[in-house]
N, C-alpha and C positions, 0 to 999 in steps of 0.2 A: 504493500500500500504506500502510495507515493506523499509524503510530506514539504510542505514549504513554512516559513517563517517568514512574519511580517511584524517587520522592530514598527513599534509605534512610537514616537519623537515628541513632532510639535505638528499632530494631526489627528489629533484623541478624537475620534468620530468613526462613527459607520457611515452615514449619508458620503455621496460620492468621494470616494477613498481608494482612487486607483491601485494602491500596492496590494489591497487587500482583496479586492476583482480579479487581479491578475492571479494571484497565489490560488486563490479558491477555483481559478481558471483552468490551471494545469496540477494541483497536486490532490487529493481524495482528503487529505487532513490538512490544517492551517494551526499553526502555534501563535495566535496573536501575544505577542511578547513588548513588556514596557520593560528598561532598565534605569534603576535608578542608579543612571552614575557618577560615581567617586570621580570623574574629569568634568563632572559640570561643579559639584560640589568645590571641587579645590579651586576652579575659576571665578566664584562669590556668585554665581546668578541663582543661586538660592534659599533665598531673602525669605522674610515668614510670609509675604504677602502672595510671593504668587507659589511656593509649597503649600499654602493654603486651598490654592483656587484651583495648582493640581490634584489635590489630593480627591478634591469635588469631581474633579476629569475622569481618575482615575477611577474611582467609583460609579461614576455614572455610565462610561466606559464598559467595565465589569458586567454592572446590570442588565446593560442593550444583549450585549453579548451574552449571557446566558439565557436570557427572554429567546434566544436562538438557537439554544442546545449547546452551548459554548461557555467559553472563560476568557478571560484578563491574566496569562501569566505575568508575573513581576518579580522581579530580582535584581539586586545591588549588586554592584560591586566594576571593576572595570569594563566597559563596553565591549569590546572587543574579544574578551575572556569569557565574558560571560555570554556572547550569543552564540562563539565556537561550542561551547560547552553545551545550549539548548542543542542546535545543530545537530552537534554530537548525538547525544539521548535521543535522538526523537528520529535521525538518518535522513535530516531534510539535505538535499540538494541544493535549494537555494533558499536565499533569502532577499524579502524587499522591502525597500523603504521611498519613504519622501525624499527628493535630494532637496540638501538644506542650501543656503546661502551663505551664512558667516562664516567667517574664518574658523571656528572652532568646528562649526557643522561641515567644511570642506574635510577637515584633518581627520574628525574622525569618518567619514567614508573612505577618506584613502585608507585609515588605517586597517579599517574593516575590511575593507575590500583585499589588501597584502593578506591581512590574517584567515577571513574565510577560502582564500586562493591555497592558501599552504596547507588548508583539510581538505582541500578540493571542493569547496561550497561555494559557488556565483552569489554575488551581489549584481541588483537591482535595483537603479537610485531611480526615480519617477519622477521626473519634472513638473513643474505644472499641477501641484497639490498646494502647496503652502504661497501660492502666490494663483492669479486670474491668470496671468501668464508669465511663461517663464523667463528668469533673465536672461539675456541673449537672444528671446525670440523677437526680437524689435529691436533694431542696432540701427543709423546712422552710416550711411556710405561714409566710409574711410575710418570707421572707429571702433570701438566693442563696447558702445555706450552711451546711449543719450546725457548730456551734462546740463542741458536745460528741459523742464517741465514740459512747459505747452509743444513743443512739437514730439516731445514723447506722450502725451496724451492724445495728438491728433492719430500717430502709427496708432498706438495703442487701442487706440476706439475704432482702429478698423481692421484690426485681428479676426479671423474667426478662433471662437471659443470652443472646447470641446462642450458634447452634451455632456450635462451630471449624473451621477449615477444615485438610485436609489439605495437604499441598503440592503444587505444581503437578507433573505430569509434565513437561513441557516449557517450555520458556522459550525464544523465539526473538530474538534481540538483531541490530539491521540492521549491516551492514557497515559499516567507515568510521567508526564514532562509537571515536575513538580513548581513550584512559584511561591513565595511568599506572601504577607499580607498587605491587603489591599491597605495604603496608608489611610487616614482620617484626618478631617481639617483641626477636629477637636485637641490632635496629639500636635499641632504645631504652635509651637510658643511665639508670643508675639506680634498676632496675626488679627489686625483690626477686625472689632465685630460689625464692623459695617461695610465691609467686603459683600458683594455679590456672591449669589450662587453657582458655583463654577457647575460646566458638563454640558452635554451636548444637547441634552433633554432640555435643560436653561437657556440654553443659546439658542434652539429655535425657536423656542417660544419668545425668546425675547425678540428675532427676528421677525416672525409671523403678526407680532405686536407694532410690531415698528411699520411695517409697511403696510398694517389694516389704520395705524392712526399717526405715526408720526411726521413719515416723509413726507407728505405734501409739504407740509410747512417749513422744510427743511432750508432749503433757500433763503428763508424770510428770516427763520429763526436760531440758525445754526451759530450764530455769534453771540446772540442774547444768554449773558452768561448767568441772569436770576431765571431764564425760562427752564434752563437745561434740559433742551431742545435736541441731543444730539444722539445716537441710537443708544449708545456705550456697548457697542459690541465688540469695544476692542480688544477686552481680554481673553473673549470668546475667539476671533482672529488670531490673536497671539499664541493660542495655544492650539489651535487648529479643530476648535471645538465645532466652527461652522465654518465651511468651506469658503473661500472666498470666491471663487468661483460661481459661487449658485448665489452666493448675495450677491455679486453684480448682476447676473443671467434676471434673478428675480425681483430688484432694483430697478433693472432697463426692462422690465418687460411693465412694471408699474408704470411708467410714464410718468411726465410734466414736470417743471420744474424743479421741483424739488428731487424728486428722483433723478435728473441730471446733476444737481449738485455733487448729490451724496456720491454718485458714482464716479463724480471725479474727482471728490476726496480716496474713494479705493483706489484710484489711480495712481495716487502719489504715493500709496503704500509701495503698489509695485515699482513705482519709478523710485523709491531708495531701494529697493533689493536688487535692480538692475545696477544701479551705481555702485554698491556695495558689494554685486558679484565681480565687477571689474576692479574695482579699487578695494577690496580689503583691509586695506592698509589703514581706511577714514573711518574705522572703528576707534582708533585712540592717535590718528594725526591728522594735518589739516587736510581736508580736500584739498585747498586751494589756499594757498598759506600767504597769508598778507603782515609777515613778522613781528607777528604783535609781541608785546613784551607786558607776556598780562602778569599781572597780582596773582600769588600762591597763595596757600592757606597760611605759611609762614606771613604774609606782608600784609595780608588782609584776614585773618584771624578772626577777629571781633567782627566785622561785616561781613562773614562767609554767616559766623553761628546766626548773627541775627537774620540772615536770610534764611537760614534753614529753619530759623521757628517761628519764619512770620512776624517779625517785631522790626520790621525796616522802617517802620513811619510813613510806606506807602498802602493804603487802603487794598486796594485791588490785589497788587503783590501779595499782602500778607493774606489775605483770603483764600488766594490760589494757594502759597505751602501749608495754610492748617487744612485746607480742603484734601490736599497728599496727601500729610500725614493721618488724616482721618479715615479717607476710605481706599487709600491705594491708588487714588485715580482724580484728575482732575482734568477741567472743560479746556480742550485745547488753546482756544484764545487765554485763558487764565494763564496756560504752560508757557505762550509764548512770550506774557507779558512780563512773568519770573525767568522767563531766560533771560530777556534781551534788558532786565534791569541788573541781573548779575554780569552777563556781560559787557554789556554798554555802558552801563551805568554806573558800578561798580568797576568795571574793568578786569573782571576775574576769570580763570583760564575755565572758557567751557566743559572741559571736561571733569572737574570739579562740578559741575550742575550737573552735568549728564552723569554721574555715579550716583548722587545724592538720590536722582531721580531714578535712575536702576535699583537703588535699593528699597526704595518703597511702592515701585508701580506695579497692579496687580498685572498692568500690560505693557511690561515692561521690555522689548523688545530690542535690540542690541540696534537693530539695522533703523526702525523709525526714529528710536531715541537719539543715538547719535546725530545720524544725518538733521533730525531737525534742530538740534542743538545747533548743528556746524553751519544751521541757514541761517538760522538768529545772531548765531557770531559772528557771519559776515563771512566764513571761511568756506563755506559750500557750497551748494548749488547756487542760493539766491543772487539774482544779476544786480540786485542792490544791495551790496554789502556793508555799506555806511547807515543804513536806514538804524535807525533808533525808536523805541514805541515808549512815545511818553505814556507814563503811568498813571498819569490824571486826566490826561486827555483823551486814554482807551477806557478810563473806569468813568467815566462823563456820556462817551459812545455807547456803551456795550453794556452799561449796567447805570445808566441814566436816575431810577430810583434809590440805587443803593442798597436794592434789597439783598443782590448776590456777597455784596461786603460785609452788611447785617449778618445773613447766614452764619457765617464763619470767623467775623470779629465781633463777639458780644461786646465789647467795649464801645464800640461804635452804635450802638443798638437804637439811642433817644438822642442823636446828633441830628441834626434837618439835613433831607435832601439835599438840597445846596452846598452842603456843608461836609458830609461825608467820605466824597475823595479829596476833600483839603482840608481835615479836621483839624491841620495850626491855624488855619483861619480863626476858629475860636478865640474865645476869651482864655486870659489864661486861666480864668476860674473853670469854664465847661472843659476846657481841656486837662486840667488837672483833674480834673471829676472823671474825667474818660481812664484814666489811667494807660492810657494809650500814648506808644512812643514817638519822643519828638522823628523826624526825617533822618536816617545817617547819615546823607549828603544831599545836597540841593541838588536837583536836575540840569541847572546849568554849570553847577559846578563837575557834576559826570558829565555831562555832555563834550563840556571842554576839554576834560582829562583825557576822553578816548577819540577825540581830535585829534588832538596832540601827538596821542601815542600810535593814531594812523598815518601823521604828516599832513592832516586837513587842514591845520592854523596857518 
């Protein structure tokens, strides 16, 4: 009886899940196999927040699949050791997976790929899962890589897409290939309780939800940061809970403006994974390096901590980081507004925000994080790298009432509209009564600073 194995990754889902089609294709038994491994562990990307939101994956995972005559094997330990070893037990031939994008996701397929070669087990890496399309599949005469947006959107939106697939009926897993326990969210320390409910079951409902009521509006209300307006499927993406694929397919099939929106915010997911399949490297250097000579935690110490817990003296900013660290996840205009104040503003080396941020996002994703980091810095894709986003002038736009500042800085709570994104405006009697902190630096005095430090004076 012919056996295959299908490593699960960053694709926790039965709904269209090409490696696991295939496998169920050609072999009578299918080991669906998770590892929990010691090379992601040693590289820090296993924060409580999103061991939390897997642990929901993995569980929900487990469930679908026995609902089908099947299981969820799982086991720790080295990747590479430990699927030789399923392999082994069980006499599969091959094994398939997602091909990943990041650099960590590249090394370990080679490495898998040498190691199940030396037992005589094929690997198969599936393109075209964890992304709507795959990088590379839309390149630019004379290049391996679109480097601006809109005309990788225009290729991109004229792709044909593969159909998605349903989920399997049955899934039949051979005896004897043993597995560990399924983890629990309960057993992870650390792990805000206002995290969502990770898994695939959560994720399409939250999808099926989103596009019976939310898209339409989406256009209209995607920036309005008191409406929170925006699907929040992103940790559901992130961990491949819902396929990207089928949310755009079922996105574009929604129509009108809003569903053009949204689907060209998916766009941009794919267009960092194509950049960051060609350049690798702007996971921790500049895409496009403009010599800045930013602030460390050594020179800015005191202005890093107080950005990180929200006590900068700008309204909107400190809302966005108690909003992270509250539920793992914040409204993207929020993210961009705490970047480009630590950047811009501060003058402190992006990659300092972008870890800050990897360690608390439940959708924490190596390839979106960085890269949009590196647009706000001024260092990446963005063709306007000097642009700066005042922080009163976006919390004025975007959250006009002040209700989204309220949310999240109760200190501000019985301040007047007016008054809200400029609370030194006060008296110093109402502002002493706020308990709420003076500004670290005046916005034209950052402005000037990272002038300076670009040669713009």
């Amino acid at each position: 009886m012919s056996v295959a194995v299908v490593l699960f990754t960053s694709d926790l889902r039965l709904h269209d899940h090409p490696p696991l089609w295939a496998a169920l294709a050609e072999a009578d038994e299918v080991v669906p196999l998770f590892v929990r491994d010691t090379g992601v562990r040693a590289a820090g990307f296993d924060v409580p927040h999103r061991e939390a939101f897997l642990a929901d994956c993995l569980t929900d995972l487990d469930d679908s699949l026995r609902r089908r005559g099947g299981r969820l094997v799982v086991r720790a330990g080295p990747v590479v050791r430990v699927v030789r070893e399923v392999a082994a037990e069980c006499g599969a031939s091959r094994v398939h997976l997602s091909a990943g994008v990041t650099g960590y996701a590249r090394r370990r397929e080679e490495a898998l790929r040498a190691g199940l070669g030396e037992a005589g087990v094929t690997l198969h890496a599936h393109d075209g899962v964890v992304t709507a399309v795959a990088p590379g599949a839309a390149t630019p005469t004379g290049s391996d890589h679109y480097a601006v947006f809109t005309p990788y959107f225009r290729r991109w939106s004229g792709r044909p897409r593969r159909d998605t697939l349903a989920a399997p009926r049955a899934v039949r897993v051979p005896e004897g290939v043993r597995g560990g326990p399924i983890p629990a969210r309960r057993d992870v320390a650390g792990a805000s309780p206002r995290l969502p409910e990770g898994g695939e079951t959560r994720g399409r409902e939250r999808l099926a939800r989103w596009l019976r009521g939310g898209i339409s509006a989406y256009e209209e209300l995607h920036d309005d940061l008191a409406a929170d307006a925006t699907s929040r499927l992103s940790p559901f993406l992130h961990f491949g809970a819902v396929s990207p694929t089928e949310v755009v397919s079922r996105a574009s099939a929604h129509g009108g403006a809003g569903a053009e929106a949204f689907v060209r915010q998916l766009c941009w997911r794919d267009f960092h994974y194509q950049v960051l399949a060609a350049r690798p490297d702007a996971a921790t250097r500049d895409y496009r390096t403009r010599h800045d000579r930013w602030r460390s935690e050594e020179t800015a110490e005191e202005e890093i901590a107080a950005w990180r817990a929200g006590l900068t003296g700008y309204p909107v900013v400190d809302a966005a980081m108690r909003q992270l660290a509250a539920e793992g996840w914040a409204h993207n205009r929020a993210r961009l507004l705490a970047a480009s104040f630590l950047t811009k503003t501060l003058y402190v080396d992006w990659r300092i925000g972008a870890r800050h941020f990897l360690d608390l996002l439940v959708d924490g994703d190596v390839v979106n994080n960085q890269l949009n980091w590196q647009w706000v810095a001024g260092t990446g894709t963005d063709t306007r790298p000097n642009r700066v986003l005042n922080p009163v002038a976006q919390g004025k736009r975007f959250d006009p009432s002040g209700a989204y500042v309220r949310r999240w800085v109760p200190e501000l709570a019985d301040v007047p509209d007016g008054r809200v994104h400029e609370p030194w405006r006060l008296s110093d009697a109402e502002r002493a009564a706020t308990g709420y902190p003076a500004p670290l630096v005046e916005l034209a005095e950052g402005l000037a600073r990272f002038r300076h430090a670009r040669g713009r004076d």
